[in-house]
N, C-alpha and C positions, 0 to 999 in steps of 0.2 A: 525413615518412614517411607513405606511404599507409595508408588503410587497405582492405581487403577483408572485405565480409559475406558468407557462404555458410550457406545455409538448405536444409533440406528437411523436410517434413511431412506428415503423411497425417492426413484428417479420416473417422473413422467415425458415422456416422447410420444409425437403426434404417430398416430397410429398402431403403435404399440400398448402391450400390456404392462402396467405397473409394473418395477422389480423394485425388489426390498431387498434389503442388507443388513446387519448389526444385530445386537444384540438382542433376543428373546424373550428375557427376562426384564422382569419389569422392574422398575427403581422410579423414586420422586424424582432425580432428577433428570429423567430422561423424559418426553414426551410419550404420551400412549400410542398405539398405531394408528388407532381409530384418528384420534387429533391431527395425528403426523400428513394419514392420508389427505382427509377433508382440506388442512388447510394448505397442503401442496395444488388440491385439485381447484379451486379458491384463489391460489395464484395462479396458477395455468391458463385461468380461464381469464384472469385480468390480461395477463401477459400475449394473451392470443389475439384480444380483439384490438390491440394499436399495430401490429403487425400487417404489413403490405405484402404483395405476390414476389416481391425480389428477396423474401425468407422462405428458402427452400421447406426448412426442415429447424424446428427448435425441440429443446431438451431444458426440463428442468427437476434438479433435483435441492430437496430439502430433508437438512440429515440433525438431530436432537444430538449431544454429545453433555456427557459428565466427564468430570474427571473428581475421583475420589482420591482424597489424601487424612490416614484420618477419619474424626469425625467429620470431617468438611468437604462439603461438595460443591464444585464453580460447574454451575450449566452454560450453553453455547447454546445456539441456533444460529446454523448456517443455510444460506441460498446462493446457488448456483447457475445462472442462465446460460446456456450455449446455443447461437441459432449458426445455421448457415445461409448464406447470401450468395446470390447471383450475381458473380463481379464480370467484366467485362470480360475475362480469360479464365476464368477459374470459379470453382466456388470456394468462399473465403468465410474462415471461421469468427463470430463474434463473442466474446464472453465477459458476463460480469458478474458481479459477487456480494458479498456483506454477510457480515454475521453479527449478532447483538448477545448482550449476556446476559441469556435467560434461557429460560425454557417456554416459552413461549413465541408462537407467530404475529403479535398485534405490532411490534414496533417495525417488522421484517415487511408486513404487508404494507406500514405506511411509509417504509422506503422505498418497496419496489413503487406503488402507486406515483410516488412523488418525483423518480428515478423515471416514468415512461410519461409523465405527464413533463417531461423538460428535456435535454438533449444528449441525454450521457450514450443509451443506447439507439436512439434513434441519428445520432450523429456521426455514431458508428457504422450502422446500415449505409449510410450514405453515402459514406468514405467506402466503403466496401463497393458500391456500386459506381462511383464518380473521381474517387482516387486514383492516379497516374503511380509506378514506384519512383522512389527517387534514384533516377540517373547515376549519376557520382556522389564521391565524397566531396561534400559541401563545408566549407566554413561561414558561419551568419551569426546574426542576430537571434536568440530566441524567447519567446513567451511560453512559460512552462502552467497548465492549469491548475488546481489544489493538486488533485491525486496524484499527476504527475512531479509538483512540485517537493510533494511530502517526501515523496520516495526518492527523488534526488539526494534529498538532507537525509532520510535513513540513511542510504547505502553511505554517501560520501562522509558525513560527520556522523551521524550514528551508531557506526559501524567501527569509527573510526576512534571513536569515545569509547566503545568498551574495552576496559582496562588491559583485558589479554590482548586484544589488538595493537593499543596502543602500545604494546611492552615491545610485542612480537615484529611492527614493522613500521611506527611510527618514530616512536623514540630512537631506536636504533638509527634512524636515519638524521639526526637532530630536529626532528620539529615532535615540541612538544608543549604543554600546557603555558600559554603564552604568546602562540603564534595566531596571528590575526588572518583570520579567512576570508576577508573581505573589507573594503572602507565604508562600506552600508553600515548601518543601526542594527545587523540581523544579531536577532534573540533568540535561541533552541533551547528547550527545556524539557526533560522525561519528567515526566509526572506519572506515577500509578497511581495514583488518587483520585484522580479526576473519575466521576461519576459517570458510569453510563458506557463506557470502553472496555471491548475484550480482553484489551492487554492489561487492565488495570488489575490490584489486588491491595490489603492494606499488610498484608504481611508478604517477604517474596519465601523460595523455597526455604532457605534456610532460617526460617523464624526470625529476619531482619524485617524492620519494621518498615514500610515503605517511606518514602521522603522523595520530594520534587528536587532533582539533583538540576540548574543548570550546567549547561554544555557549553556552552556559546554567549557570550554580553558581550552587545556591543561592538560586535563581529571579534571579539576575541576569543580563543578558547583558554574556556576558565574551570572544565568538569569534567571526571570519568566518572564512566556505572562501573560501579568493584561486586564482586563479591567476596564471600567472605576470606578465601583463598588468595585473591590480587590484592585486596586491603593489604594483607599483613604483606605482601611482596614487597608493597610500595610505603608501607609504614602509614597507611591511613585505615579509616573508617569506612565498615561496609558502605555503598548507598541502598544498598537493598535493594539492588539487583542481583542476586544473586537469584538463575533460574534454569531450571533442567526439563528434560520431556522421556520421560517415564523416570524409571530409575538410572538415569546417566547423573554423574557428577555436575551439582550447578554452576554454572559459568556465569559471567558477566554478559547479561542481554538487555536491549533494549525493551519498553513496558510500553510506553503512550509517549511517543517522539513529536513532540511539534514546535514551528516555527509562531513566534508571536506574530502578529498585524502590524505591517506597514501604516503608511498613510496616505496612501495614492490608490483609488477605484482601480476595480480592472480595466474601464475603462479607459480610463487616465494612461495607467498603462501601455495598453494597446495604441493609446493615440501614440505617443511618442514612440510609437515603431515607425521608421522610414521603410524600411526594409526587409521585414523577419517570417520566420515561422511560428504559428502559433501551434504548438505540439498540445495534444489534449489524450488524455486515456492512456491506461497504462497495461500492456499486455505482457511484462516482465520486467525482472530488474537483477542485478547481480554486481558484486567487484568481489574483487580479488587484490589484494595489499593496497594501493593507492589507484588502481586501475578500477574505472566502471563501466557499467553498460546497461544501460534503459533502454526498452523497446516502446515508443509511442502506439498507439489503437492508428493514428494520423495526424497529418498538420497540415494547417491551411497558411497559406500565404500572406502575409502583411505588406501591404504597401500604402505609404502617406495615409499609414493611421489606419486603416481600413483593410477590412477580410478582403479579399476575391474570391474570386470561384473556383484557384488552381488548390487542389486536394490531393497530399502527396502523401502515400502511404511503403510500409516495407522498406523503414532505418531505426536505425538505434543512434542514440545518443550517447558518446564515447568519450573519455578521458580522463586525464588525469583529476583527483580529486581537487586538489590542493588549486593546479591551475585552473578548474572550471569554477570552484566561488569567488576565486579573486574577482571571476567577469560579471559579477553579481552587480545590476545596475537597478533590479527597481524591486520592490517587496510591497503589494498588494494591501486592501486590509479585509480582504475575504476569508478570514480563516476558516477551512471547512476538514474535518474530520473523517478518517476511514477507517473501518474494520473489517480487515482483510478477513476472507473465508478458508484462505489458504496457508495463513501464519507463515513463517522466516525463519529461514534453514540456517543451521551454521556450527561446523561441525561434527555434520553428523547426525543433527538432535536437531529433525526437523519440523514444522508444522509448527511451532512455538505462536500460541496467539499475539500478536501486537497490534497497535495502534499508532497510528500518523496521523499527524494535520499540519497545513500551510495554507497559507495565501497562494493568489499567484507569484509567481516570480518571474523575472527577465534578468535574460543575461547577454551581455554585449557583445560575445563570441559564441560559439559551441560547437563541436565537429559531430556533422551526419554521415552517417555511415549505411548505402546502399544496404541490404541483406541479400544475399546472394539467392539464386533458386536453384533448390538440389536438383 
């Protein structure tokens, strides 16, 4: 069965005239122009007046997206901010996102609202104008925030749980369903059920019925996402994952990845830092067989329990999978939820919608890694 992508979007920048993009034709599950515009300029105007003189220049676009498969259509609504900031040497780019699944802008306005009334973007500006880069390669303590924390377990178990991975460079190496990632409680489970998530669906591509597969009990790994091609490699049962982007062949992908709640406040948490960084925001993320790499927005300093005012920006967070959750020392009970605007690449077949949630987490080691300046 085909599939069909139909997009339209308008991007607004201070100064400039509207541009628009996408599709011309009209369909139910696209938003109208008229709607698209209004309530891009509706955000614009929310987003402009919590803004101070050290945002040079900001850009926001909002784009309506179907996807046809069938008689069934899944709508998206995606928002993208980008401002630039007057950093102490440079101007430095800031960006954030979210998309909800709908066609509609009511849930998009009361995230960004709820998003500029707290510190996601505003903490960024800050670090953009008060952040140092980090000097060298650091070995420490860290505190990872939700967004950050979710996407650590994506990439590192997520990634590492879909079945053609695990065929291709985990097993091969003897770690395989059995091996304990940690001596924490940590619990992971993909769920596409779960109500309210981009990555969610109740059937995946190939007409498997969706199911909450755990990944992880107990810091043990107990689960792969199969589709219906790795099932029969491995002699098991789809989980229904099985998921593609346009007409490519479905593969084993992750749907709504998250980490259960701890039972320790962020607070709590943070107190038992002596010495750490608190990484917050997430400007990338990527691996490659057992190797990853995160890029933090920034990270503040921890010392005897408490932030400072030292704001260190321009590193990634680097290593081994396996050995970076072993240093898993604390699991929050903030679970908070993301729906990337920009979906997850992997093999080729990219932009695939997902979803992530986690608490905070700490870990007792981590290696930071300078970024260089071209």
């Amino acid at each position: 069965m085909s599939d069909v992508r139909l997009h339209r979007s308008v991007l607004l920048a201070v100064g400039a005239a509207p541009r628009w993009f996408g599709a011309t034709c009209e369909h139910p599950g696209l938003l109208a122009w008229s709607e698209l515009a209004a309530a891009a300029e509706a955000l614009q105007v929310a987003l402009a007046a919590t803004l101070g003189p050290e945002v040079l220049a900001h850009e926001l676009s909002l784009e309506s997206r179907a996807r046809l498969r069938g008689d069934a259509c899944v709508a998206h609504t995606a928002l993208v901010i980008r401002l630039v900031v007057a950093g102490p040497r440079s101007r430095i780019p800031v960006v954030w996102h979210t998309c909800v699944p709908e066609a509609g802008t009511d849930a998009l306005a009361r995230q960004l609202h709820a998003t500029l009334a707290g510190d996601a973007i505003a903490g960024e500006v800050r670090a953009a104008v008060d952040g140092v880069p980090l000097a060298e390669v650091t070995r420490c303590p860290v505190v990872l925030d939700p967004w950050l924390a979710s996407t650590l377990v994506h990439e590192c178990i997520g990634h590492s749980s879909e079945a053609d991975n695990y065929a291709a460079y985990m097993a091969p190496a003897g770690i395989r369903l059995g091996h304990r990632w940690t001596e924490l409680p940590l619990h992971v489970v993909d769920d596409p059920r779960l109500p309210g998530r981009v990555g969610g669906y109740d059937v995946d591509d190939e007409a498997v019925p969706a199911r909450a597969t755990p990944l992880v009990r107990d810091g043990v790994w107990c689960g792969l996402l199969h589709s219906r091609a790795s099932a029969r490699q491995l002699g098991v049962d789809s989980s229904g994952h099985g998921r593609r982007v346009d007409d490519a062949p479905a593969i084993p992908r992750m749907a709504v990845t998250y980490v259960e709640p701890g039972g320790q406040s962020p607070a709590a948490l943070l107190a038992d830092q002596a010495d750490a960084i608190y990484c917050r925001g997430v400007i990338g993320g990527g691996s490659v067989g057992r190797e990853f790499v995160l890029r933090p927005a920034y990270g503040v300093r921890i010392r005897h329990g408490r932030p400072t005012g030292e704001v260190l920006r321009r590193f990634d967070l680097v290593g081994d999978k396996l050995a970076t959750l072993a240093r898993l020392a604390g699991i929050a009970d903030d679970l908070t939820f993301f729906d990337s605007a920009l979906g997850c690449n992997k093999d080729g077949q990219n932009n695939l919608p997902v979803s992530q949630g986690a608490p905070h987490l700490a870990l007792s080691a981590a290696s930071l890694r300078p970024i260089a300046r071209p």
